[in-house]
Each structure stands twice: as structure tokens, then as C-alpha cells.
C-alpha positions as YAML, in Angstrom:
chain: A
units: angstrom
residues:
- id: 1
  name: UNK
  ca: [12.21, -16.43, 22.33]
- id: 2
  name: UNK
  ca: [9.31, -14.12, 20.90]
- id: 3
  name: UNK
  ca: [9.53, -10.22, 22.14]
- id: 4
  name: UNK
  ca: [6.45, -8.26, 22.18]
- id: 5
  name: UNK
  ca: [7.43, -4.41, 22.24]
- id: 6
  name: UNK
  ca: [3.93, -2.25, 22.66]
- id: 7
  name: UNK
  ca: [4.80, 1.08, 20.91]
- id: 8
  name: UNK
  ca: [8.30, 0.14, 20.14]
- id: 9
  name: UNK
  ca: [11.42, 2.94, 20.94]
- id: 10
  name: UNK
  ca: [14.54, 3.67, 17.83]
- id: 11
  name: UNK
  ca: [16.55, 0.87, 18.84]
- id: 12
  name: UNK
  ca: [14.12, -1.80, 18.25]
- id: 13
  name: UNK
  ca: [13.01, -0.43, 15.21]
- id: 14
  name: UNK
  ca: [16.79, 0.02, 14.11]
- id: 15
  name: UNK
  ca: [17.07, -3.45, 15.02]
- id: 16
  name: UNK
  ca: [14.07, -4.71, 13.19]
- id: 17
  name: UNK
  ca: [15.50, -2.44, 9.94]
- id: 18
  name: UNK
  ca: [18.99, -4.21, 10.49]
- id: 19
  name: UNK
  ca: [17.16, -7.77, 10.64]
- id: 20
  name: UNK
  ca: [15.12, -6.92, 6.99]
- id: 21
  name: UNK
  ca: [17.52, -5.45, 5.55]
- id: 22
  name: UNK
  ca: [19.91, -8.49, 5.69]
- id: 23
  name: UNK
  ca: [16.67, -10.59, 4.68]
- id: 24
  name: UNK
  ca: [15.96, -8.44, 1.47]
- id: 25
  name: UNK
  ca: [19.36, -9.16, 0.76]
- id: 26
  name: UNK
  ca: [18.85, -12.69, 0.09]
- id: 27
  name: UNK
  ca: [15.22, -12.85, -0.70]
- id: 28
  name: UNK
  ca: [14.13, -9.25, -2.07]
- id: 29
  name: UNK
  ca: [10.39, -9.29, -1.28]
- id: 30
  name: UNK
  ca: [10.12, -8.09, 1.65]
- id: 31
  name: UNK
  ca: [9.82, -3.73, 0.99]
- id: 32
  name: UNK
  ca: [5.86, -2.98, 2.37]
- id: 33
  name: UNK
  ca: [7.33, -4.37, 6.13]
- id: 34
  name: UNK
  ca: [9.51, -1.89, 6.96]
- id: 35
  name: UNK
  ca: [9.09, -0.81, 10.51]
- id: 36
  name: UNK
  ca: [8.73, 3.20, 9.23]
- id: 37
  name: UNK
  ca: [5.21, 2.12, 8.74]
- id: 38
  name: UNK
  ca: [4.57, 1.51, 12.42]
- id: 39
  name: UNK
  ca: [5.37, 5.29, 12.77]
- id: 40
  name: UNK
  ca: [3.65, 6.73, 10.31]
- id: 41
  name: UNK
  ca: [0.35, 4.63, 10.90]
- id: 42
  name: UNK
  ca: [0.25, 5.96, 14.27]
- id: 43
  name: UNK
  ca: [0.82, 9.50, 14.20]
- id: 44
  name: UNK
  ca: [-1.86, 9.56, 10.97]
- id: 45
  name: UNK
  ca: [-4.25, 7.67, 12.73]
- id: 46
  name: UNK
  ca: [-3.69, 6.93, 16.41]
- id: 47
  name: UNK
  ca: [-3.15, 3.14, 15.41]
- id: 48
  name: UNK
  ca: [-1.22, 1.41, 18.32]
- id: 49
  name: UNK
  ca: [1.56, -0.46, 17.23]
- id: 50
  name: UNK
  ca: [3.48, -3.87, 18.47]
- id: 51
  name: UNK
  ca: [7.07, -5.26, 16.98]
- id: 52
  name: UNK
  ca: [7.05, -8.77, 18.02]
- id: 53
  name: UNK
  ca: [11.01, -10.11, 17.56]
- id: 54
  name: UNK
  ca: [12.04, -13.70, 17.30]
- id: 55
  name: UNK
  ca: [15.62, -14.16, 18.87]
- id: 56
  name: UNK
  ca: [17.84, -17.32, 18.59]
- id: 57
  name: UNK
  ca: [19.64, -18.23, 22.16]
- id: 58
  name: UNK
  ca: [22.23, -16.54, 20.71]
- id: 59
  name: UNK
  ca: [20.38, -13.11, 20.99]
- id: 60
  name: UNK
  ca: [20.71, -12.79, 17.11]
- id: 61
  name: UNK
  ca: [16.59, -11.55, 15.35]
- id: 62
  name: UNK
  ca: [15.76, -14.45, 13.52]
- id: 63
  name: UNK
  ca: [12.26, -12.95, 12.86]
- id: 64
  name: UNK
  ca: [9.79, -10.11, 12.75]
- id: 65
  name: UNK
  ca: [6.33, -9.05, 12.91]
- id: 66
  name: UNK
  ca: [4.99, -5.31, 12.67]
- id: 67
  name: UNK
  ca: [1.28, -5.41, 13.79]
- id: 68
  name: UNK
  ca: [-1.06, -2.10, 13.93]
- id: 69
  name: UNK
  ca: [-4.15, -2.37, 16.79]
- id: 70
  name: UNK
  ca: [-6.95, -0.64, 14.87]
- id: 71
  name: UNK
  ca: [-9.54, 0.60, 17.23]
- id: 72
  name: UNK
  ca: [-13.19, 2.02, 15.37]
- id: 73
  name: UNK
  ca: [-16.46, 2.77, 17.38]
- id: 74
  name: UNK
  ca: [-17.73, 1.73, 14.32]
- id: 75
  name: UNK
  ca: [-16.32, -1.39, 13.03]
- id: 76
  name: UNK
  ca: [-14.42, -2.78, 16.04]
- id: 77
  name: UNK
  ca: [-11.29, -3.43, 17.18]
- id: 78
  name: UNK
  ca: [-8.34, -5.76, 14.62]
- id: 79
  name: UNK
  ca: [-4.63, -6.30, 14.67]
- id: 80
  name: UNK
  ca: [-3.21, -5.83, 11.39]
- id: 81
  name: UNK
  ca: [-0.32, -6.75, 10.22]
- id: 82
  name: UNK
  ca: [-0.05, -3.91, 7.81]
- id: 83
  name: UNK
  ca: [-3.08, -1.56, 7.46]
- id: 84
  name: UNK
  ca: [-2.94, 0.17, 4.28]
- id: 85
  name: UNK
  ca: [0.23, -1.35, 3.08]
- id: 86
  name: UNK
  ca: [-0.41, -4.35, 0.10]
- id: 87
  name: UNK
  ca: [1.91, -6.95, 2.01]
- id: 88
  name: UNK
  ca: [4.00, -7.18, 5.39]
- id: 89
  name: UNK
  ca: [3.34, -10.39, 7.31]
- id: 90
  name: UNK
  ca: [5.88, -12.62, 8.81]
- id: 91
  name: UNK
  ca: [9.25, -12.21, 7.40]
- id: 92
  name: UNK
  ca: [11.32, -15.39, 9.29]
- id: 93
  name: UNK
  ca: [15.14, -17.13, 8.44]
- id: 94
  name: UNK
  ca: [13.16, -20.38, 9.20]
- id: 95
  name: UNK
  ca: [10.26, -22.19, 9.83]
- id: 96
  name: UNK
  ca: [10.51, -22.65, 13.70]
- id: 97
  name: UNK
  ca: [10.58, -18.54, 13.89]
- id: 98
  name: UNK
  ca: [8.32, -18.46, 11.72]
- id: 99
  name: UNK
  ca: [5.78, -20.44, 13.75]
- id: 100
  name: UNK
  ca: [6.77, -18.73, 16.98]
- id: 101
  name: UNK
  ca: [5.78, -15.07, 15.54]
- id: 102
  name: UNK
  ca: [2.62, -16.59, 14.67]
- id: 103
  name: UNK
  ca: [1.06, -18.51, 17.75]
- id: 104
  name: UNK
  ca: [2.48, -15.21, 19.39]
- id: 105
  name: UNK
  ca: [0.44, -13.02, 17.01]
- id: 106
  name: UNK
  ca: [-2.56, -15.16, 17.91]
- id: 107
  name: UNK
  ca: [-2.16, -14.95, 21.65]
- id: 108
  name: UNK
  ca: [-2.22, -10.93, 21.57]
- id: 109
  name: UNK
  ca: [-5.17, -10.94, 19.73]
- id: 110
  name: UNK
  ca: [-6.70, -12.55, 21.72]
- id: 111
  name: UNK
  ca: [-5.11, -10.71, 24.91]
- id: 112
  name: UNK
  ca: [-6.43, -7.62, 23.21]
- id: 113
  name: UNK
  ca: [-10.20, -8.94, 22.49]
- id: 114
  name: UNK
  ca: [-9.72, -7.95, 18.96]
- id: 115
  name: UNK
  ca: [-12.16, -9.38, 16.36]
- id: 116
  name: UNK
  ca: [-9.46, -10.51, 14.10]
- id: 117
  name: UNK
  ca: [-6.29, -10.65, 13.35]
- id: 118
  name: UNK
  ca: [-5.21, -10.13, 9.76]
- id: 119
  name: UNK
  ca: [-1.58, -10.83, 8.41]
- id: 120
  name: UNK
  ca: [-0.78, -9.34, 4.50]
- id: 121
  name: UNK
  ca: [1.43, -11.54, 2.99]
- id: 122
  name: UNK
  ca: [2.66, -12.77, -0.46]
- id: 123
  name: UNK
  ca: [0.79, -16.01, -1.38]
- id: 124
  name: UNK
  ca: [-0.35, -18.54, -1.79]
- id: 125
  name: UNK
  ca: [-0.12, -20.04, 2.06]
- id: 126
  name: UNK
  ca: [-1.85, -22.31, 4.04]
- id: 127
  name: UNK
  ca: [-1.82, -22.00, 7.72]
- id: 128
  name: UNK
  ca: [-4.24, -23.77, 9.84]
- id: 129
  name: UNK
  ca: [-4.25, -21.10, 12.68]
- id: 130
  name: UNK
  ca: [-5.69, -18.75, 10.21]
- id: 131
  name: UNK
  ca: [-8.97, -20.38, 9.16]
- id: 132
  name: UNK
  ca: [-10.09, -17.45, 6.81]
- id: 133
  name: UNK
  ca: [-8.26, -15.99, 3.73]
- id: 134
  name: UNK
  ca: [-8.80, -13.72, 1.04]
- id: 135
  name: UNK
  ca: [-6.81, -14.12, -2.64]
- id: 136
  name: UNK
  ca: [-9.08, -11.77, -4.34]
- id: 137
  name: UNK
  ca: [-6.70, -9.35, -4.50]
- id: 138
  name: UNK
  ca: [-3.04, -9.06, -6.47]
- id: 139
  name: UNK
  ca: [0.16, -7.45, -6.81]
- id: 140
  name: UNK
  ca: [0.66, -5.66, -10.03]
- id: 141
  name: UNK
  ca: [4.90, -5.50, -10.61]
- id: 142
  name: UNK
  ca: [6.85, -4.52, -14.42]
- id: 143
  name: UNK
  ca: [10.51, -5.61, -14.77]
- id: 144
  name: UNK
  ca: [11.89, -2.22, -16.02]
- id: 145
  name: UNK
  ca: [13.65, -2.56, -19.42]
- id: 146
  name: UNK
  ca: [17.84, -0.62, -19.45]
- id: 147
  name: UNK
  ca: [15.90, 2.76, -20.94]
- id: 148
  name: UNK
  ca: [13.11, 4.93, -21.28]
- id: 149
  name: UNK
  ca: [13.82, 4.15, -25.43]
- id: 150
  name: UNK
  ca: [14.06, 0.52, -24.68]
- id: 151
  name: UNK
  ca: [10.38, 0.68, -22.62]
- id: 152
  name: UNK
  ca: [8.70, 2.60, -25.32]
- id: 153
  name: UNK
  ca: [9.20, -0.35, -27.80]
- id: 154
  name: UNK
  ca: [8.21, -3.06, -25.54]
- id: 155
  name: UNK
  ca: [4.83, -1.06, -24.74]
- id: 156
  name: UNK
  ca: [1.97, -2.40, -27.42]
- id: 157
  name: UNK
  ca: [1.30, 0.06, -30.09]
- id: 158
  name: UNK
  ca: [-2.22, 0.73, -28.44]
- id: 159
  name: UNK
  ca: [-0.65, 1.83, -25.26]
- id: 160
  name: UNK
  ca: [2.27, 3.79, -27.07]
- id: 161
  name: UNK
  ca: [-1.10, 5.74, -28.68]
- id: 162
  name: UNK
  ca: [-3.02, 6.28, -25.97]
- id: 163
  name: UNK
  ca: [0.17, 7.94, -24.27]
- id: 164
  name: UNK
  ca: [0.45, 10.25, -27.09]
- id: 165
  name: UNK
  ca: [-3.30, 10.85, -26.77]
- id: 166
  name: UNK
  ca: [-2.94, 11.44, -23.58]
- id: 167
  name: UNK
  ca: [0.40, 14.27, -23.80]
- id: 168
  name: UNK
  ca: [-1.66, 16.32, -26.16]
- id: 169
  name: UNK
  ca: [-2.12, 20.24, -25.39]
- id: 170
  name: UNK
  ca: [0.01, 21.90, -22.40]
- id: 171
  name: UNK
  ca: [0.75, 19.39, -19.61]
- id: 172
  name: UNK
  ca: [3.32, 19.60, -16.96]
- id: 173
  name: UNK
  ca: [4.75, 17.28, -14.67]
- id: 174
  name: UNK
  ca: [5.94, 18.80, -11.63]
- id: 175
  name: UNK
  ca: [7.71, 15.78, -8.65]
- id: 176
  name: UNK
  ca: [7.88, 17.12, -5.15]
- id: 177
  name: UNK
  ca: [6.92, 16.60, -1.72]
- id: 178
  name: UNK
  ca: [4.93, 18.61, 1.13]
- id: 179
  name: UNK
  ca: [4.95, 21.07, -1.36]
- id: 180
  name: UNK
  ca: [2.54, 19.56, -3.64]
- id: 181
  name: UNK
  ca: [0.24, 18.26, -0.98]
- id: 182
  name: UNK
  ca: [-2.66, 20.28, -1.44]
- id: 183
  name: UNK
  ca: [-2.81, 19.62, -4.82]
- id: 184
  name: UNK
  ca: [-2.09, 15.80, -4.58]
- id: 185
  name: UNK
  ca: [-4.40, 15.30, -1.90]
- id: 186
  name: UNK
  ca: [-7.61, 17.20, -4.13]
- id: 187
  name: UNK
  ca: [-7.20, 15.06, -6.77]
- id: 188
  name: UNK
  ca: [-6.66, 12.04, -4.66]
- id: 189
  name: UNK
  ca: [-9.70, 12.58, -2.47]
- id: 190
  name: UNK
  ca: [-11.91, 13.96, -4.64]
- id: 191
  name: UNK
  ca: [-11.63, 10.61, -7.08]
- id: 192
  name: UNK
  ca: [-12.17, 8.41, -3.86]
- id: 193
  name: UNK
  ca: [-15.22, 10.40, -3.32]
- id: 194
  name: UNK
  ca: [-16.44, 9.53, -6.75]
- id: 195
  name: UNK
  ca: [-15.84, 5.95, -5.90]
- id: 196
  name: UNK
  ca: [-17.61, 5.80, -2.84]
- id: 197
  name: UNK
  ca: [-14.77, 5.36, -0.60]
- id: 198
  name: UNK
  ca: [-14.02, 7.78, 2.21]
- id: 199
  name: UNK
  ca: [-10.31, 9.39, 1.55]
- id: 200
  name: UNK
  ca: [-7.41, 8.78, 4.16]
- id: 201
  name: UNK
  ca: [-6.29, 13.00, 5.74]
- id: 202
  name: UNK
  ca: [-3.91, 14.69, 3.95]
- id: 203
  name: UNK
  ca: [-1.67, 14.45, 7.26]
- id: 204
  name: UNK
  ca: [-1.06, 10.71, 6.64]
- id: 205
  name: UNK
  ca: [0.39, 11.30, 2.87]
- id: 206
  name: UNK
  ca: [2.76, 13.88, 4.87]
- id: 207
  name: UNK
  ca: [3.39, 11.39, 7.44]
- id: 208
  name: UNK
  ca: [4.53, 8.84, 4.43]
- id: 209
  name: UNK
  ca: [6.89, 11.74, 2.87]
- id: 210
  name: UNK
  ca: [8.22, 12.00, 6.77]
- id: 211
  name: UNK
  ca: [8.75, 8.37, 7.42]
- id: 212
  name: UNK
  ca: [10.51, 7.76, 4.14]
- id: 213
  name: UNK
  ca: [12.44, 11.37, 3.90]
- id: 214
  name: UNK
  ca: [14.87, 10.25, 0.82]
- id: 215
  name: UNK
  ca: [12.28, 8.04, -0.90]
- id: 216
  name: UNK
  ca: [8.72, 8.93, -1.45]
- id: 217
  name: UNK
  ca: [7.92, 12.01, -3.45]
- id: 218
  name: UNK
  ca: [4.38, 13.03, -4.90]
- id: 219
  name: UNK
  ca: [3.93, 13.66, -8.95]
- id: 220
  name: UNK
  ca: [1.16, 16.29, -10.15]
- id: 221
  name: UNK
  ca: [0.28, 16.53, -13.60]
- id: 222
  name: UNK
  ca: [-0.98, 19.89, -14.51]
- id: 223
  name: UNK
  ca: [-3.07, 20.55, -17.94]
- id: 224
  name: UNK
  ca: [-3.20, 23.96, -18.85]
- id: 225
  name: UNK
  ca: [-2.29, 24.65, -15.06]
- id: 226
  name: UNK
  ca: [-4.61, 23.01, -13.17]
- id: 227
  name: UNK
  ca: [-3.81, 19.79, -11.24]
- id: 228
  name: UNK
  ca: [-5.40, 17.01, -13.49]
- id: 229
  name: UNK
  ca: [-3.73, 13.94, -12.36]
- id: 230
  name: UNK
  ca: [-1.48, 12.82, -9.28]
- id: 231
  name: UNK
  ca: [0.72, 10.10, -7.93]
- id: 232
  name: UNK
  ca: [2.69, 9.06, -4.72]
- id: 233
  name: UNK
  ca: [6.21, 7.16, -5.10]
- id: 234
  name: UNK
  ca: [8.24, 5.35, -2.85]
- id: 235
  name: UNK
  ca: [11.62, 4.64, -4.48]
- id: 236
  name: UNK
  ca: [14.47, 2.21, -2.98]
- id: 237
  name: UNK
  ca: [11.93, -0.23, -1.76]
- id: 238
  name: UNK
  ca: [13.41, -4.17, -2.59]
- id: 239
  name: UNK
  ca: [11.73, -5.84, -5.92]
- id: 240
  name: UNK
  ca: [9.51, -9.41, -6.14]
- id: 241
  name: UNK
  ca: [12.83, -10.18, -8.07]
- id: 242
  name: UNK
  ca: [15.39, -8.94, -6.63]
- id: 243
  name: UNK
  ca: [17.00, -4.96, -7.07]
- id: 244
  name: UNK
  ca: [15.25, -2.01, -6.78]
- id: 245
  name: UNK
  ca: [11.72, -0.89, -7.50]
- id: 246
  name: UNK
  ca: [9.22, 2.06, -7.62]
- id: 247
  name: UNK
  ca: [5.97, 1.58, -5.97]
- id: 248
  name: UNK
  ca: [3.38, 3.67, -6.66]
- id: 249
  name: UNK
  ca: [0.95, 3.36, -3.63]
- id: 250
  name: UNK
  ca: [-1.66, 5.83, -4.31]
- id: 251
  name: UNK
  ca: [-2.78, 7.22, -7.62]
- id: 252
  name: UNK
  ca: [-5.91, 8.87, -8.94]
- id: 253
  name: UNK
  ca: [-7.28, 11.26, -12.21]
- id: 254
  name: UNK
  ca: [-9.94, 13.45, -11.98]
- id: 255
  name: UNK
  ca: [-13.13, 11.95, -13.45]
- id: 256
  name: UNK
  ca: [-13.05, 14.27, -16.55]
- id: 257
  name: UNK
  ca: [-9.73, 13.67, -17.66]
- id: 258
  name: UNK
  ca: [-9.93, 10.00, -17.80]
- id: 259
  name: UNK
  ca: [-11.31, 10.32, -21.61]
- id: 260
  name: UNK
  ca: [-7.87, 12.41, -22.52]
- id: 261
  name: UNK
  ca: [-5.69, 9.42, -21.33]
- id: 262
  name: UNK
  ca: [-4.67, 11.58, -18.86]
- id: 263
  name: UNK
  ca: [-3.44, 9.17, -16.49]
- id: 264
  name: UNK
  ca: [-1.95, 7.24, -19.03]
- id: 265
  name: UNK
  ca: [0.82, 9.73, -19.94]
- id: 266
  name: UNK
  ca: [1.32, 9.91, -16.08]
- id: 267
  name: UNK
  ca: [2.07, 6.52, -15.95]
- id: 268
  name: UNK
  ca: [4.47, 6.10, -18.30]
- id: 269
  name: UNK
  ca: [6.50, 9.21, -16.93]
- id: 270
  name: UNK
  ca: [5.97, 7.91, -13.31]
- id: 271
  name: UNK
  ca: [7.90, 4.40, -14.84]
- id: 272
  name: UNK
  ca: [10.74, 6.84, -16.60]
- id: 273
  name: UNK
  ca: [11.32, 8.58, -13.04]
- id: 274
  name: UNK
  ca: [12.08, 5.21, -11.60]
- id: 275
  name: UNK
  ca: [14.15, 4.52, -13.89]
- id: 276
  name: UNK
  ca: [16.06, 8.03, -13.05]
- id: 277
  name: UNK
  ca: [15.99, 6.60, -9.52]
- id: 278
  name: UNK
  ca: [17.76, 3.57, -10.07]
- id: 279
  name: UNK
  ca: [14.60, 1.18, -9.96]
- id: 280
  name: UNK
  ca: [14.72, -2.02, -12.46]
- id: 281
  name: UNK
  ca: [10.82, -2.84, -11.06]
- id: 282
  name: UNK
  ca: [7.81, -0.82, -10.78]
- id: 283
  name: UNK
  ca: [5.37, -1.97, -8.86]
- id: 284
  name: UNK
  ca: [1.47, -0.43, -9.84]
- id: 285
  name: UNK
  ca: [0.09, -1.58, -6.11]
- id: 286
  name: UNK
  ca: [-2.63, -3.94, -5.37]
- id: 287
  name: UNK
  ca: [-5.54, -4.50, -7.35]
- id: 288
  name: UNK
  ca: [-8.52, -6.63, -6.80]
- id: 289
  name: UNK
  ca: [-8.78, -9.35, -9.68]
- id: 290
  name: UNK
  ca: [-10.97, -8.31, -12.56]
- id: 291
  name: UNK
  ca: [-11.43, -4.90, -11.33]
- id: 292
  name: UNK
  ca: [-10.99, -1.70, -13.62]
- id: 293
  name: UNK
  ca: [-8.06, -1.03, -11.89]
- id: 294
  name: UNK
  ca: [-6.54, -4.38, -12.66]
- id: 295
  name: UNK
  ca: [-7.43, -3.92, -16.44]
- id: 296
  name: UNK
  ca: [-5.29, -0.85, -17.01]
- id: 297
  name: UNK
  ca: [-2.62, -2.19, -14.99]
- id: 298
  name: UNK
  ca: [-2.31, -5.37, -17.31]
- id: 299
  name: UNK
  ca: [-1.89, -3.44, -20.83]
- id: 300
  name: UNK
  ca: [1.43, -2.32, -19.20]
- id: 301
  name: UNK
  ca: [2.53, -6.01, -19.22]
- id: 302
  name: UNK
  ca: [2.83, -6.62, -15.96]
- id: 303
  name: UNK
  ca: [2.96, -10.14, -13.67]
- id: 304
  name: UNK
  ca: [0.57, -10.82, -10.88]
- id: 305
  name: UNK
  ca: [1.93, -11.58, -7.89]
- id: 306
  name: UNK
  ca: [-0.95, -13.42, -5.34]
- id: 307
  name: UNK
  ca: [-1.79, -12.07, -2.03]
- id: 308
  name: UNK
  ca: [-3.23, -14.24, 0.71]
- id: 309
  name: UNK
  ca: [-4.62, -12.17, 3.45]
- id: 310
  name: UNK
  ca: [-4.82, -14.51, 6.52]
- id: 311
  name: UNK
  ca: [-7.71, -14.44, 9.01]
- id: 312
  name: UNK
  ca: [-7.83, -15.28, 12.80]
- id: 313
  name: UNK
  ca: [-11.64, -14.77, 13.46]
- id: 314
  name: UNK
  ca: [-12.59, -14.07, 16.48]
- id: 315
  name: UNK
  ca: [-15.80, -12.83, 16.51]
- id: 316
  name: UNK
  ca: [-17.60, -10.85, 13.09]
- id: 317
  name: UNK
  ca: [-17.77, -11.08, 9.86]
- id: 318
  name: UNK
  ca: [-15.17, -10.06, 7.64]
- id: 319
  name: UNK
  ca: [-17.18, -9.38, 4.64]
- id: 320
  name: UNK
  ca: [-18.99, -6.95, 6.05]
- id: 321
  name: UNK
  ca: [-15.51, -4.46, 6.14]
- id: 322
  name: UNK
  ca: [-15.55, -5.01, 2.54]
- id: 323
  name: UNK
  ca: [-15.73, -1.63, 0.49]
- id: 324
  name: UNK
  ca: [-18.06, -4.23, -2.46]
- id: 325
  name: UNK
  ca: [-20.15, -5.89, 0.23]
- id: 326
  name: UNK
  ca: [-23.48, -5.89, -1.41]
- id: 327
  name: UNK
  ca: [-25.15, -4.71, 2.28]
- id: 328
  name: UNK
  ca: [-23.16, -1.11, 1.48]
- id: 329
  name: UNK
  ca: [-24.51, -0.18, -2.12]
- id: 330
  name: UNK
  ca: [-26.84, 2.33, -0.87]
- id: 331
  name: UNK
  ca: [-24.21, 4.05, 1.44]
- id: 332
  name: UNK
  ca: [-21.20, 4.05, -1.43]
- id: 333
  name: UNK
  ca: [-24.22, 5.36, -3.63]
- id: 334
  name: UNK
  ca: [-24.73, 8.12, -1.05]
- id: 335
  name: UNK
  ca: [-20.94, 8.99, -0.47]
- id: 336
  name: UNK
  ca: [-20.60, 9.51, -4.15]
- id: 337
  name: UNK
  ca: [-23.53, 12.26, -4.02]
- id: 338
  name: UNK
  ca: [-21.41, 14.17, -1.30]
- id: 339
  name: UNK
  ca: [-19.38, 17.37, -1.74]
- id: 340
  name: UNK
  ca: [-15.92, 17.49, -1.47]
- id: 341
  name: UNK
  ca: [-15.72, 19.72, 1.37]
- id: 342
  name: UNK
  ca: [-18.01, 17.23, 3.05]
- id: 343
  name: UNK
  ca: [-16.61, 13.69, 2.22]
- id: 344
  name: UNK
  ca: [-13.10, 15.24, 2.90]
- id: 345
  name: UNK
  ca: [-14.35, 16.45, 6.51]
- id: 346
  name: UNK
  ca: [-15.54, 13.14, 7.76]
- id: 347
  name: UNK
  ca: [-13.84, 10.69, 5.80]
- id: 348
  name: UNK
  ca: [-10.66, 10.49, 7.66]
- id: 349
  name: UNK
  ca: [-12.91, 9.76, 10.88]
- id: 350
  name: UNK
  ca: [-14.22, 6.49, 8.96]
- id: 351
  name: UNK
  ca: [-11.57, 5.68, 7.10]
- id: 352
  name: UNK
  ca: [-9.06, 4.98, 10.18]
- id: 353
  name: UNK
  ca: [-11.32, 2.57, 11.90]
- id: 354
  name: UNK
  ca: [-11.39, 0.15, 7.93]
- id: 355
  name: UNK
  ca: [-8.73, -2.23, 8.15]
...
């Protein structure tokens, strides 16, 4: 039996929490669907969101689905199964559940005359409901060595340089939480802006700190007192291999410090603060392959882990929601000309409605 609960109350979520929990037990993968996210995605962004529960005859959750309706005047209307979050599809204790969650996830799409539906899972998979997928994209994890001694060897002397490069003159690392928000959030947006990418609202980053109150914490580097890099951490999430990790699911530099090394020095403190916090993995996020972003990931020896983003198509075309869609080079070329006041004022607006 499949339950559908539209804007679910504490008990099912405590229920859902109770069912993953038990699951990352065994198989430790399954961190970026915790049902906090449901929370925090609506009160940063007015997404509406569904638990679906599979339940043996027994009454016992034997699966579960967290699914986000994203509503844009803009770009339509998709079921997402997570937005923002790298990977939280379908987490079953068999096959039969498994199948029920989906053909269920189907059907409400299609009650709810979305475009698509989109589940974010670890790959690869092949599921013939979901015609459409996208691999492009990767989990970036490290296995974190017994010591902050013990990772500075293993790091290639290039790396170990450009950290030391990157620590020279009068930095300061300062971890926190709302406190550090206005500062985070500068940095943060101000970098998207220079990518072309409209920048979630601060309120969502303080919705993340709220959801996960003993977990996520923000990092601000400061050179010669000014905010010059910045991070967000969620600690106590469950690892690709089992244990503990760090995930680090938002990080930027401002433009001009990325010739110090800046962020490298960041990183490697950001890896030494999960290892204060009792993480043995530390995951860098998702990257797409071949990307900048991928390239410094993969100097800090880390493993790809694929994604397979799953498609029901309804009606549309997803390629046109992506941010490297050739038919949006003049507009990213624009949003990088904006000021920050500007691109900070209405990005949140378009930002909401990209799945």
C-alpha cells in the first residue's frame, strides 16, 4: 500500500526519519533524502511538498519518496524528487516497494499536470517509466585519512603548495551559523552572479541552518578582514561507504581571490573540521563532468560517484532548464553584467521556479 501525504504533519516525517535511518544503517547512501528537506524547501520557496510511504500489510514503511511540486510562471510546473539537493530518489527494502513508489510517483504527476517528473538518484539505473535521463553530472566524495597529519601527506605536493600559497598574509577562519549569514550569502551570491546564475535568498541558507539545527554550520574566510571566501557544511549526514561524512553543499570565492589559492586553503580546513566532527568522508557536492568545478575537485583525490537523473516527460523540453543550454548565452552574458544589488533582488524570484 502506497500513502500519498500532501504537505506532510511531524509524525509522518518522524516516521519517514525512523524508516531511513534504519536503511542508512545497512546501506549508508542514503543522507540528501532526509525528510528536513521537505521543510526547508517550502518555507524558502513556497515549494509544495508530498511524502509518498510504502507499507507492508503489516503496517511496517518498507519505502519512501520525498517529492517537491515546483510551480514557475516562467518555466512551468515539475515534481522533483529533490530540488537543490544532489541525490534523494527512491530509497526501498525491495524491489516490489520500490516499483510501487514509482508508478505512484508517475500517477501524481500526472494528477498534477506537471511537465515532468524528475527523481535524483545514485546511478547508473535503467527504468523504463522514465524515458529521459541525464548522467552528465557526478558526485565528488574523499575517504578521510585518521588525521589532519595523515591527510597532508596523502595530498600531492602541488596541492600541499598551493595551500600554502593560498594561507599567505592574515587570514582567518571564523565557523558559525545565522551569524555569519550576511557575509556568507555576499560572497555566495555575488560569485553566482559572475557565473550567470541567479543566487537562491539568503532566507533559504537560514532555513538549511534551521532544518538541520546540530549539523550545518557556515565557514567564512576573512583576509585582512574582509570576507574572501565562504562555505556551507552539513555534518552527520551517512557516507557512499558507510560512517559519517561532511558535505559541503554550497561554496564560492570571490573572483579576485581565486589567483591567491584562496579557496584552496579553505578547502583543506573545511576537510580538517570534519574530521573534528567525527566525519571519515567528505563529500565536495555535485559537479558536472569536465567542468572547472570538477577539475579542482579531482586534485583532492576524490572518487566519482554517477548520478542518473530520471525523466517522466510530459510535455517540454528539458534542455531548455539547463543553466549551459546554448539558447541562454546571451541572457547568462547579461546576468553577469548586473550589479549585485540587482541580481540579488530578482534572482530568488527566478531561481525558485529552476528545478
Amino acid at each position: 500500500m502506497i500513502e500519498v501525504h500532501r504537505d506532510p504533519d511531524a509524525a509522518k516525517v518522524a516516521a519517514a526519519r525512523s524508516f531511513l535511518a534504519a536503511v542508512e544503517t545497512r546501506e549508508g547512501r542514503y543522507g540528501d533524502s532526509d525528510p528536513s528537506w521537505l521543510g526547508i524547501l517550502r518555507s524558502s520557496f513556497g515549494h509544495e511538498p508530498f511524502l509518498l510511504l510504502s507499507r507492508r500489510q503489516s503496517g511496517d514503511i518498507d519505502g519512501y519518496l520525498p517529492l517537491a511540486l515546483v510551480s514557475s510562471r516562467l518555466f512551468g510546473r515539475f515534481l522533483v524528487s529533490l530540488p537543490y539537493v544532489t541525490h534523494a530518489g527512491v530509497v526501498a527494502a525491495d524491489a516490489s516497494a520500490d516499483a510501487r513508489l514509482r508508478d505512484t510517483a508517475v500517477d501524481l504527476a500526472r494528477d498534477l499536470d506537471v511537465d515532468h517528473l524528475q527523481l535524483r538518484e545514485s546511478g547508473p539505473s535503467v527504468d523504463d517509466r522514465f524515458a529521459t535521463t541525464r548522467t552528465d553530472k557526478v558526485r565528488m566524495t574523499k575517504r578521510l585519512p585518521p588525521s589532519p597529519a595523515a591527510l597532508w601527506q596523502e595530498l600531492s605536493a602541488k596541492v600541499r603548495n598551493q595551500i600554502r600559497k593560498g594561507g599567505r598574509g592574515d587570514l582567518e577562519l571564523r565557523i558559525g551559523r545565522h551569524e555569519l549569514l550576511r557575509d556568507f550569502h555576499r560572497v555566495w551570491s555575488e560569485n553566482m552572479r559572475d557565473l550567470g546564475t541567479p543566487a537562491y535568498p539568503r532566507r533559504f541558507f537560514s532555513e538549511v541552518l534551521n532544518g538541520f539545527v546540530d549539523r550545518a554550520e557556515l565557514a567564512v574566510v576573512d583576509r585582512d578582514g574582509r570576507p574572501a571566501a565562504v562555505a556551507m557544511l552539513i555534518h552527520g549526514v551517512r557516507g557512499q561507504g558507510g560512517g559519517w561524512a561532511t558535505t559541503v553543499p554550497a561554496a564560492s570565492s570571490r573572483r579576485a581571490e581565486r589567483p591567491n589559492n584562496v579557496n584552496m586553503w579553505m578547502y583543506h580546513r573545511l576537510m580538517v573540521r570534519a574530521m573534528e566532527r567525527g566525519s571519515v568522508e567528505f563529500d565536495f557536492g555535485r559537479s558536472t563532468r569536465g567542468s572547472g568545478a570538477h577539475r579542482f575537485k579531482r586534485q583532492w583525490q576524490c572518487t566519482d560517484i554517477p548520478t542518473c537523473w530520471q525523466y517522466s516527460v510530459r510535455r517540454g523540453d528539458i534542455a531548455a532548464l539547463r543553466s549551459d543550454d546554448p539558447r541562454h548565452a546571451r541572457r547568462v552574458a547579461l546576468w553577469k553584467r548586473l550589479p549585485l544589488w540587482l541580481s540579488n533582488a530578482i534572482g530568488p524570484f527566478i531561481a525558485r521556479g529552476i528545478p
